[in-house]
N, C-alpha and C positions, 0 to 999 in steps of 0.2 A: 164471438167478435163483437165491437162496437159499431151501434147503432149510427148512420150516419147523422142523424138527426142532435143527437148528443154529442158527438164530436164537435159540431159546431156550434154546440151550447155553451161547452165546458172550454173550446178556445177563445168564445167572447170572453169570458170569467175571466179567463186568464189574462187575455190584455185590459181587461179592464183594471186588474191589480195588479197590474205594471211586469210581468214576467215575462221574462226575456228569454230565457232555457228551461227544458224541460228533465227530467229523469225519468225514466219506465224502471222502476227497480226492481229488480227477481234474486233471492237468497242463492251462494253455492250450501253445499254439504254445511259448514260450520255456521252457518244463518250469517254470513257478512255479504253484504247487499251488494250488487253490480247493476249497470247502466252505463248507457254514452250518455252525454251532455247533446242534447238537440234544441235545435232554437227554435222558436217561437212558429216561428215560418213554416217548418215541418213538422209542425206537431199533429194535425191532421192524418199525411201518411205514418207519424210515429202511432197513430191511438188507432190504423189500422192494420200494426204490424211489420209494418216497413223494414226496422231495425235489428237486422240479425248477429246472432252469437254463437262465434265456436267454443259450444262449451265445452268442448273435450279440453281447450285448454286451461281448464280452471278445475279444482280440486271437485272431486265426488262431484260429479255430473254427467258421465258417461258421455257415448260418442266419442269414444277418443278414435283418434287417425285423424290423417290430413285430409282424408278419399270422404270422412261424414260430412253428411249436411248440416247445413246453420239451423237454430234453433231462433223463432219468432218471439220478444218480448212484446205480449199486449199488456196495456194497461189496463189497470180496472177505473174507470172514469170517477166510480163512487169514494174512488181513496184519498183524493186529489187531497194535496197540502202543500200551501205556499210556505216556504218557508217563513217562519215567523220573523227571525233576524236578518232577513235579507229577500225583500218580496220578490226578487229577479229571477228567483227559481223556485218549482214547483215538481213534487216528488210526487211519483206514483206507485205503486204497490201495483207489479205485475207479474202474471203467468208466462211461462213459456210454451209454446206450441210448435208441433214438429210435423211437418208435411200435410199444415193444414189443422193436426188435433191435437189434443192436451198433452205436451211431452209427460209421460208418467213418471221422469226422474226430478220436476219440479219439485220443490217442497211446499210452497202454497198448495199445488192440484194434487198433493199427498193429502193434504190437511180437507183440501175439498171432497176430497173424497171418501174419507172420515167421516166427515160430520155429516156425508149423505148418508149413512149405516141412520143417524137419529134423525135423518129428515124422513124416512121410511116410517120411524117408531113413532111419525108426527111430535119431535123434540126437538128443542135447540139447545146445543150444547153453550152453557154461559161459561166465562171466565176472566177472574182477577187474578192479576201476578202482584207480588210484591217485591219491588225490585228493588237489591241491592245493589250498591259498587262504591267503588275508593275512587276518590281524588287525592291527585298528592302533585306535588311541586315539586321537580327532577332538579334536586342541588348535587354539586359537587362528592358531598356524603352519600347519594344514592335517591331515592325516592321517599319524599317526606309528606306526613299527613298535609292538606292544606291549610288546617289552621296552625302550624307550624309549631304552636307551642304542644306536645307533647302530651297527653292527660297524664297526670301522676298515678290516677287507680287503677285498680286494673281492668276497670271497665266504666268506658266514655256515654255508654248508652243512655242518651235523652238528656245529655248535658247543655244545658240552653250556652254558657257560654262558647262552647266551642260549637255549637250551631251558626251560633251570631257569627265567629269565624267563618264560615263557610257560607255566609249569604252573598259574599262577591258570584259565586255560582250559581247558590240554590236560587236567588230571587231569580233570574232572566232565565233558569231552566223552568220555575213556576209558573211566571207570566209566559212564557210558549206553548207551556203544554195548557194551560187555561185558554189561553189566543183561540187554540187550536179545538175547545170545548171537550178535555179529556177530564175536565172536573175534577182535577187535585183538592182531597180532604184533609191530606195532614203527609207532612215531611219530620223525619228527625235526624237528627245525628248516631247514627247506629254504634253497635257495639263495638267495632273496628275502629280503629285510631286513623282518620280522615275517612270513612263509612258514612254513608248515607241511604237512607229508605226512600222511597218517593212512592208513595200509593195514589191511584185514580181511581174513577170509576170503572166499574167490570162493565164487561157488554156482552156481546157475541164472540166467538173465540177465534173467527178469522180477523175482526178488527180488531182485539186483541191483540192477536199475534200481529198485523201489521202495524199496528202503533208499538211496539217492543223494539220492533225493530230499526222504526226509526226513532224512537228514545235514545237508542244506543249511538246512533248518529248524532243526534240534536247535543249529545250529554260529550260527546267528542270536540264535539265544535265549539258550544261553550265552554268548556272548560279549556280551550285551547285560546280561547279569546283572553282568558285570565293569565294566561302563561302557564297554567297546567294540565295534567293528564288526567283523563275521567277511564277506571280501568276495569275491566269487567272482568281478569283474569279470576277464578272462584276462590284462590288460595293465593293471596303475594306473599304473604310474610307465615312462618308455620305457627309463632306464638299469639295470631290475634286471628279473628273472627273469618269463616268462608261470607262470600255475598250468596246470599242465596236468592231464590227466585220461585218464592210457595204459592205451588197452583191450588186456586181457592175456584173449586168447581160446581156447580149447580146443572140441572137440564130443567128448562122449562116445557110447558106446553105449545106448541104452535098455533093453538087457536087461539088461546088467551092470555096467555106468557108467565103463568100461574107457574111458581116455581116448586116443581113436584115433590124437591129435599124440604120443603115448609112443612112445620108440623103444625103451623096455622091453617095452611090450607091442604095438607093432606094429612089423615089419621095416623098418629104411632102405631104400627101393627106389631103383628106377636113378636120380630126380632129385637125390637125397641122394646118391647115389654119386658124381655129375658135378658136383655144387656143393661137394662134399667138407663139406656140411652134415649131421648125425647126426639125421635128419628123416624120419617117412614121407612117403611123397608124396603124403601127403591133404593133411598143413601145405602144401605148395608149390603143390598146386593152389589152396587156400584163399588165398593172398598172391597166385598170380596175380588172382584175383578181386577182390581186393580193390587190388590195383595197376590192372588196368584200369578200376576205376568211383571210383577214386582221388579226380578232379578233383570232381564232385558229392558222394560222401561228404563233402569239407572242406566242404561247405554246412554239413553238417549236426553234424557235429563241432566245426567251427569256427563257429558260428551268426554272431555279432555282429561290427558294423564294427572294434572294437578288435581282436577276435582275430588281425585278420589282419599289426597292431604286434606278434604275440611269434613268427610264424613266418617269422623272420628268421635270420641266423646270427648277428649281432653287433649289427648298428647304434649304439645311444648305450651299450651294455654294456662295460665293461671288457674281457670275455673272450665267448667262443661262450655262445651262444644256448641248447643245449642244445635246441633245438626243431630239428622236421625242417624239410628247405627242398626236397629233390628227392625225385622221387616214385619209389621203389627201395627193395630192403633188402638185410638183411645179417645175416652172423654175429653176432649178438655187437653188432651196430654200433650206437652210440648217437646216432649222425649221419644214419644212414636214415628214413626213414617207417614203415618195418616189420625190424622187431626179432626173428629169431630167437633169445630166449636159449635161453644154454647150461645157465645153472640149473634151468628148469623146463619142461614141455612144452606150451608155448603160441607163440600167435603173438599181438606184441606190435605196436597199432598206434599209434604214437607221437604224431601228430596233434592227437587230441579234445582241447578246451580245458573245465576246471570251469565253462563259460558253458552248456555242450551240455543240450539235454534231452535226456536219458540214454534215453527211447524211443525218440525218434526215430532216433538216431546208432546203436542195436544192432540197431535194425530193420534199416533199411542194408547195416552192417556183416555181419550173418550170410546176408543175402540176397546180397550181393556174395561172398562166400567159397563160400557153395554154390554160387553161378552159376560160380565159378572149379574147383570142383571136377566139377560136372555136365559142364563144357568138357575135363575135365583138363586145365587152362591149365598151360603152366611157367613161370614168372613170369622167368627166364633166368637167366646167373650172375648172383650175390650184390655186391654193391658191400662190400667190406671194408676201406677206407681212408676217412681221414678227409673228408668229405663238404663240409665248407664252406673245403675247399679249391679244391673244386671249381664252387663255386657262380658261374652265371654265365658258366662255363667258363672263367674267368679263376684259374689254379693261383700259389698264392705259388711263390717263387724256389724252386726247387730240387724242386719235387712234379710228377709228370707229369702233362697233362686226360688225359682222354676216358674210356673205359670201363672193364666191372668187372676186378675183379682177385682173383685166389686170391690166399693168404698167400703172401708171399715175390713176388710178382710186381709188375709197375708196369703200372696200368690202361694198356689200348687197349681206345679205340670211344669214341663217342660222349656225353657225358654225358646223366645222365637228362634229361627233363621236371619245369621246377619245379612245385612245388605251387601253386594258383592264390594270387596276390599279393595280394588284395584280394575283399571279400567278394560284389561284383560278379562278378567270373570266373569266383568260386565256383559262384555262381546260373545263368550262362549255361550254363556246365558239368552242375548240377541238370535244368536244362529241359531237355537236349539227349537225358540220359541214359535208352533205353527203361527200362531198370531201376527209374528213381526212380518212373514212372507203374505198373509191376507192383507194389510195395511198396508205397507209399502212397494211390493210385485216384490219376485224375487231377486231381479236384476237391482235395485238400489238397495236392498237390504243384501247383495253382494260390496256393492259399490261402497255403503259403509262399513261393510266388516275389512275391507280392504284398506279404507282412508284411516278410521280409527287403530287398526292391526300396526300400521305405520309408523301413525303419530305413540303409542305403545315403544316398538321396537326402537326406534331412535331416543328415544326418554331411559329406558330400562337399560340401555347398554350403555349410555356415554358414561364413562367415568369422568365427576366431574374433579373440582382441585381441591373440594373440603376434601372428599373421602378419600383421594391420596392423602392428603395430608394427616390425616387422623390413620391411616395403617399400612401406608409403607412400609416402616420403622417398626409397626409395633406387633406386624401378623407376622 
């Protein structure tokens, strides 16, 4: 709970920058944000819990009945964020608590309690996302790129013209998230026909995850300022690009924030030496970890039935997919699941789609990597050829199958395991995994085998009116 002393720190703040209303915001199941609107006046008993929630009645949060108790949003005081375009209200990133203690169905006190596993190992879990999504402009025809004029190629990626189109958005989403000292390096016009990337700085993976979340809010609202929709769905259209959302992971040191995947600051050991990767082998045990609890992580990264339309290699696309499809990684490799780059000291997992609640998916993620580390897993050689050549184990003319391969050489062995096809696989894979009930209790990794089983079932049955149409007449 909050300190009384800070309470009345953080409400001069506030009227000082003219805020009128406040938010205590806490994620359900799908990471979409909830809160009342409280004014000013009661911000005080809001920052010590005042404000309660029947969250039985909102998706994946358990307590259902009429007979449960309300659940306590507190704030976290250190999250505090006026908003940029409108200083009258000010959002907060909070936990829910239950009869006094940390409700265990939160997804932030999922995540917090995660990353206590590396506050133990004396480490802080770091992490950058890079976040995709569409804007588009809801005409009469349906939902159109927002720079309206159509790229002719078949792919828009890093097109300064059609960027310039889309600065009615980008600039005032830039200048907020800068406002707000998230250190934007560089924006472009992604692959997607109205796509866009927005990269910041990485930090700690609870502030992280609570700045995603309200990106995803701030990128709603301006774009709604323009007269258009900012959409985070992972697959809208089946011939152009998924958004994805690649968790680019590091753990540092707690005493000196020395980041331990640095082969500046830590030794190549023997796994780097025999993978001929420039890596300590703390990264390699981490991607073991993370390769073994593979198939349940895409639950959670990949949440929703469409996601599982962009992790494909091609399909209705002109060219590759750009999404991973086998569950493996690689130097450098843009075709793997996991991504050693060579630019920076992390381990890149190519996966998570912009649908992900961004707690639940780094909860996961850092628990799976430590479990790979705790084991000292070798995740084995690297796959360093192009990947959806391989896909299916069917090689076009002239490429060899089967397994990895160093530079200069032609795979032998087996091709990986694909990543699960469909968000059913995913799930069965969730339930199966002891991991997913040590992270999340087993009561919410019920609660989301439940919500996702659902959101499944209502998607795989509806017949919709193309596929009538296409075999009434013809089956």
């Amino acid at each position: 709970m909050n300190d009384p002393t800070l309470i009345e720190e953080t409400r001069r703040r506030l009227a000082e920058a003219g805020v009128e209303y406040c938010f205590a915001t806490y994620v359900d199941v799908h990471g979409v944000p909830k809160a009342k609107s409280v004014p000013l006046a009661s911000f005080a008993k809001m920052a010590r819990g005042s404000e309660l929630f029947t969250v039985g009645a909102m998706e994946g949060m358990g307590l259902i009945g009429p007979q449960k108790d309300e659940c306590a949003a507190v704030p976290d005081l250190d999250s505090l964020i006026v908003l940029p375009w409108d200083n009258r209200y000010a959002w907060f990133a909070s936990d829910l608590y239950y009869h006094g203690e940390p409700y265990p169905n939160c997804s932030r006190t999922i995540l917090k309690r995660a990353l206590a596993r590396a506050t133990t190992r004396r480490l802080v879990f770091k992490l950058g996302v890079e976040a995709e999504f569409y804007v588009y402009r809801k005409e009469p025809d349906g939902y159109q790129p927002l720079t309206r004029q159509r790229f002719l190629g078949p792919c828009p990626a890093y097109d300064v013209y059609q960027n310039m189109q889309a600065m009615p958005f980008l600039d005032p989403m830039v200048r907020h998230m800068n406002t707000l000292g998230w250190e934007v390096y560089s924006f472009d016009q992604e692959g997607g026909h109205g796509q866009i990337e927005l990269d910041f700085a990485y930090t700690d993976a609870l502030t992280t995850c609570d700045r995603l979340i309200f990106m995803r809010f701030m990128a709603k609202q301006v774009a709604s300022s323009i007269g258009a929709v900012a959409s985070f769905m992972p697959k809208p259209f089946s011939n152009d690009f998924r958004s994805g959302a690649h968790f680019n992971m590091s753990l540092a040191s707690a005493a000196d924030d020395v980041n331990i995947f640095d082969r500046s600051q830590s030794p190549v050991g023997a796994l780097g030496e025999r993978h001929q990767i420039d890596f300590p082998d703390a990264a390699f045990h981490f991607v073991g970890g993370l390769l073994a609890h593979a198939p349940a992580l895409t639950a959670v990264c990949c949440p929703t039935y469409n996601s599982y339309k962009g992790l494909i290699a091609q399909g209705d696309m002109p060219d590759m997919s750009w999404a991973p499809v086998l569950r493996c990684y690689g130097r450098n490799n843009r075709s793997a699941m996991i991504r050693l780059p060579m630019n920076r000291p992390c381990v890149e997992n190519r996966s998570p789609d912009i649908s992900a609640n961004f707690y639940l998916a780094a909860a996961l993620s850092v628990a799976a990597g430590l479990d790979g580390m705790e084991r000292t897993t070798d995740p084995g050689a690297p796959w360093n050829e192009n990947l959806y050549d391989l896909v299916d184990g069917r090689a076009k003319e002239g490429v060899a199958t089967g397994g990895p391969a160093t530079a200069g050489q032609a795979p032998a062995g087996p091709t990986p395991d694909r990543l699960p096809r469909t968000l059913i696989e995913a799930l069965d894979a969730f339930q199966s995994d002891p991991l997913v009930a040590e992270v999340y209790g087993t009561e919410f990794r019920d609660i989301f085998l439940r919500q996702k089983t659902k959101e499944w079932d209502q998607a795989f049955y509806r017949v919709s009116s193309e596929e009538r149409d296409q075999q009434v007449e013809y089956v």
